[in-house]
N, C-alpha and C positions, 0 to 999 in steps of 0.2 A: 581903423580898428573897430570891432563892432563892440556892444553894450550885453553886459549882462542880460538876459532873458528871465524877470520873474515869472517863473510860470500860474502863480497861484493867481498875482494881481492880472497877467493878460486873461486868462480866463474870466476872472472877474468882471474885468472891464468888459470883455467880449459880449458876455449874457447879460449884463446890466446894459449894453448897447440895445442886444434884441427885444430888450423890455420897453426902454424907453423909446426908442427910435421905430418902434414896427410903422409906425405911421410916416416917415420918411420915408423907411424901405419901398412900402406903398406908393405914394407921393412920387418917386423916382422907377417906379417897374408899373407902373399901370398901362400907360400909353404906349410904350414899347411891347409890353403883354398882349396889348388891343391888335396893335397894328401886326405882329409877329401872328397870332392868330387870323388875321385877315390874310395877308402874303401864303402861310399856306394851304387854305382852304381855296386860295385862287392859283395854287400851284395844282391840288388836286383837283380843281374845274376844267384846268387845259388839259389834263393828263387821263381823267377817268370819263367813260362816257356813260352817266349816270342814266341816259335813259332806256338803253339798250339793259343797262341791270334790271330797271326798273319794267320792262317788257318781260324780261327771263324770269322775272319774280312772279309776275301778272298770268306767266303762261306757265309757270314751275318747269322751264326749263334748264339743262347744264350750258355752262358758259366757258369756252375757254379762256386764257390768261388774255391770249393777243383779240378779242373781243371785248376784253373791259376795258381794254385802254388803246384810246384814239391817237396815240404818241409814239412815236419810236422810242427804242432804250437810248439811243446815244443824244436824243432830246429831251427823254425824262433825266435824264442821269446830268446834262447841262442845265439845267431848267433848277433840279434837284441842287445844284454846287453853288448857282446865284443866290437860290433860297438859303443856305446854310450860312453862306456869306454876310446874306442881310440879317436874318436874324440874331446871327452871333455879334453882331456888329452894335444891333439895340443891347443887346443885352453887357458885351463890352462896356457898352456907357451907363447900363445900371451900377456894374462893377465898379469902375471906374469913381461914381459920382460918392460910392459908400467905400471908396479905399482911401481916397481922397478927403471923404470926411470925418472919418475913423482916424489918418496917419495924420493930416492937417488941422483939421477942424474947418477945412472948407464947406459953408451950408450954401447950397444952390436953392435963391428963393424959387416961386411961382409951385403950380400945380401941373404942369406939361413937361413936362422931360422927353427929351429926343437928343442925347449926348452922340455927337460924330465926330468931336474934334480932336486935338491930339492926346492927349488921354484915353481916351476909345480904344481910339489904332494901336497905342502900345501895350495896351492888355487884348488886343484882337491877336497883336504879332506875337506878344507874349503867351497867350495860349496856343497857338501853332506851332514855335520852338519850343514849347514844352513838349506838346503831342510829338512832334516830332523827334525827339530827345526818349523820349520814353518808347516810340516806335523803333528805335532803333535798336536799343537796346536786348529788346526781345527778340526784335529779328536773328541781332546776332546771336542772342541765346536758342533762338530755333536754328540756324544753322551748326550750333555745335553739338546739339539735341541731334539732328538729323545724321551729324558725321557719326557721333557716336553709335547709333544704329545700323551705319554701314547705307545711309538711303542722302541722296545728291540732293540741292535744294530746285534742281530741274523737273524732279521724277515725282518732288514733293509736288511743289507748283502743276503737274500736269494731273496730278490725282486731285489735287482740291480743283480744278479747271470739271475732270470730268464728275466729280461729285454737284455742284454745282450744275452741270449739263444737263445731269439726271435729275434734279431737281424740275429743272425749267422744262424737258420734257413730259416728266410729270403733272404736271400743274397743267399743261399745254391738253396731253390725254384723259386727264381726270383719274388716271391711274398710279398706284403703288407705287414709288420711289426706288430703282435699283441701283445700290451702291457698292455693287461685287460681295466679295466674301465676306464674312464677320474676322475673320486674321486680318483683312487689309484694315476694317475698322479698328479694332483692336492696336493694330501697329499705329494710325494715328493717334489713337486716346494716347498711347505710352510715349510716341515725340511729346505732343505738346504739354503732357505733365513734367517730362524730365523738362520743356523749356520753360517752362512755369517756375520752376526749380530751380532752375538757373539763376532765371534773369528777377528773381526776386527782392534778391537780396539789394544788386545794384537798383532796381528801381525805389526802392526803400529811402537806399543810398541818398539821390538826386533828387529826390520828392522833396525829402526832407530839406538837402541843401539848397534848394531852388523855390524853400516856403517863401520869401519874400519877395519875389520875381514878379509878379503879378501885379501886387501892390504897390513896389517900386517902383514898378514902369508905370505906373500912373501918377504916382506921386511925383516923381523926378522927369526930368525933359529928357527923356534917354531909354534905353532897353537895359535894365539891369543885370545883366546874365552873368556876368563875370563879375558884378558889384552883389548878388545874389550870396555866389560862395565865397566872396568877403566877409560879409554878415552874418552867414552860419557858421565861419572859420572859430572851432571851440566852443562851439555853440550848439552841436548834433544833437545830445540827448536832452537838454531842455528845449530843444524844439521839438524834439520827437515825441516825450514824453506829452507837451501841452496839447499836441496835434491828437495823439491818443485817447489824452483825456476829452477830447472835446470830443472824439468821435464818439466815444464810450458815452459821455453824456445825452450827448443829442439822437443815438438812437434808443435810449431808455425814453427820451420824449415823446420819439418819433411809436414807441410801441404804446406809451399812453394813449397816443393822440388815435392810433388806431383799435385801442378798445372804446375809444369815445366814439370816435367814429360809429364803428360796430352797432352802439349803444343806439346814436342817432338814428340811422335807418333800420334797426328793430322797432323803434317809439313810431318811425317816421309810415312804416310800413301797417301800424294799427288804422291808419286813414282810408286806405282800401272798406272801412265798415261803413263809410260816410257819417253827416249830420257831425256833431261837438267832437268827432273823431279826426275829424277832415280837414276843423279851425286848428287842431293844435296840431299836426301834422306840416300844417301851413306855416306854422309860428318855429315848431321844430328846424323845421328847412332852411327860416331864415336863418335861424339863430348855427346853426350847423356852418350856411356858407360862413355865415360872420367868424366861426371858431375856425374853421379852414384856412381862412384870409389870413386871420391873426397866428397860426401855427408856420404858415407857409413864409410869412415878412419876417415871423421868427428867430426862424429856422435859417434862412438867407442871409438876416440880417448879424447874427453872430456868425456865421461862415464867413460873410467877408470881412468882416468888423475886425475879424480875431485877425485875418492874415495883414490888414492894415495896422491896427497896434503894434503886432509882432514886428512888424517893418519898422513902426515907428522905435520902438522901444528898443530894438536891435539899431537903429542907427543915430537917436541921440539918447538913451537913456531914461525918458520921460515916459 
C-alpha cells in the first residue's frame, strides 16, 4: 500500500536538491555528455560528405539531398538506432545515478561516471515501455479519430507515405513541395486534433500513474510497472498536482534564464567594437557558459530528484 504524497515537502526537497547538488548533477552527466557528443559528430562523419559541401559552397553551387550524403537510408537509419541506443543508455545512467541518490541516498564517489549496469538498463527499458505505452495509446486514438471521419488507417498510412514522398522529391529537385489539395490537408489537421483529443485525457491518465516507474526501476532490482500503479493507487491528484506545480515553476525559471540569457549576448555582442570592449565580452562569455552549466544541472537535477523522492516517499513514507 503506498504513502501519503506531501506535496508541498516533495517539491521542497526537489528544488533544495537542484541547489545543493548542481555539482553532482555535473559530476555524473559530464563524461557521458562528452562522449554522447563525440558518438554523434562520428555518426554525422560516416554519414555526410563534408567535402563535396564544402566544394558546392567554394563554387556556389546547388546540391542535391543524395549528394550530401555518402550513405544509404537503411544505413543512415541503422547507424542512427545504434546511436540513440548508446546514447540514451549514458544518459539512462545519469538518471539512474540521481534516482538512486534522491530515493536512497546512494552517493557514487570519483569524478568519471559511465553507469551500464543494472540500474541503467532498467530505466533504459523503463523508458521504452513507457514510450511505448504512450505510443499506443494515441495510435488507438488515431484510429477512432480516423473511423470517425469515415477514412481507414490504410488510406491514412498511404497519404502520410505519399506526403513524405513529396517531401524527399523535393529536397532531391530543389523544388516546391507538392502535397495535393488544401481539403486533403485540412482533413489531416482535423484527424490528428480530434486524436489529440482523444488520447489526452488517457495519456494524462498513465503519465501520472506511471510517475514513479522510472525511478523505481532504478531503485529496486525489477521493472516497476505494475508496482508503479500500486504506488499511485489513491494517490492521482497529489501526484498530479506536484507534477504541475513543478512544471509551472520550472518554466518561469526557464523564462528567466532566457532573458539572462538575451541580456548576455546583447552585453556579450558590444565586443564587436574591440580594445576594453572585447576584455569584457571575454569575461561575459565565461561567466554566461558558467550560468548555463549551473541552470542546465538545475533544471535536471530537480527533474529527476523530484520523481526519486516522490518514489521514495510514495513507498516508505520518508
Amino acid at each position: 500500500m503506498s504513502q501519503p504524497l506531501p506535496i508541498g515537502d516533495t517539491l521542497h526537497e526537489a528544488f533544495q536538491f537542484g541547489i545543493k547538488r548542481w555539482g553532482t548533477v555535473i559530476r555524473y552527466a559530464w563524461a557521458p555528455i562528452v562522449i554522447s557528443l563525440l558518438l554523434v559528430g562520428l555518426y554525422f562523419a560516416a554519414i555526410v560528405d563534408f567535402q563535396t559541401i564544402a566544394a558546392a559552397e567554394d563554387s556556389e553551387s546547388t546540391l542535391h539531398v543524395d549528394e550530401i550524403f555518402r550513405a544509404s537510408i537503411p544505413f543512415m537509419i541503422a547507424l542512427g538506432v545504434v546511436l540513440y541506443v548508446a546514447v540514451s543508455m549514458l544518459f539512462s545512467g545519469v538518471m539512474a545515478s540521481v534516482f538512486r541518490l534522491a530515493a536512497l541516498g546512494e552517493e557514487r564517489p570519483g569524478y568519471v561516471h559511465l553507469r551500464l549496469d543494472g540500474p541503467a538498463w532498467r530505466v533504459f527499458w523503463a523508458t521504452i515501455i513507457s514510450a511505448v505505452i504512450s505510443l499506443s495509446i494515441w495510435g488507438v486514438a488515431l484510429i477512432i479519430s480516423l473511423a470517425s471521419y469515415g477514412e481507414s488507417i490504410g488510406a491514412f498510412l498511404e497519404g502520410a507515405r505519399s506526403f513524405f514522398a513529396a517531401l524527399v522529391a523535393a529536397a532531391q529537385t530543389g523544388a516546391e513541395p507538392s502535397f495535393g489539395g488544401q481539403a486533403d490537408i485540412l482533413d489531416y489537421t482535423r484527424i490528428f486534433v480530434r486524436a489529440v483529443a482523444i488520447s489526452i485525457i488517457p495519456l494524462i491518465y498513465v503519465s501520472v500513474r506511471l510517475a514513479p516507474f522510472l525511478a523505481g526501476s532504478a531503485a529496486e532490482n525489477r521493472l516497476i510497472l505494475f508496482g508503479s500503479f500500486n504506488l499511485t493507487k489513491g494517490q492521482f491528484w497529489p501526484v498530479f498536482i506536484a507534477i504541475i506545480i513543478m512544471t509551472v515553476a520550472l518554466m518561469i525559471i526557464g523564462f528567466i534564464y532566457e532573458m539572462v540569457r538575451s541580456l548576455f549576448e546583447l552585453l556579450m555582442s558590444l565586443g564587436q567594437s574591440g580594445g576594453a570592449f572585447a576584455v569584457i565580452a571575454l569575461v561575459l562569455a565565461a561567466l554566461y557558459f558558467a550560468v548555463t552549466v549551473f541552470y542546465y544541472a538545475f533544471v535536471y537535477g530537480v527533474q529527476f530528484s523530484f520523481y526519486g523522492i516522490m518514489y521514495r516517499r510514495l513507498k516508505t513514507g520518508e
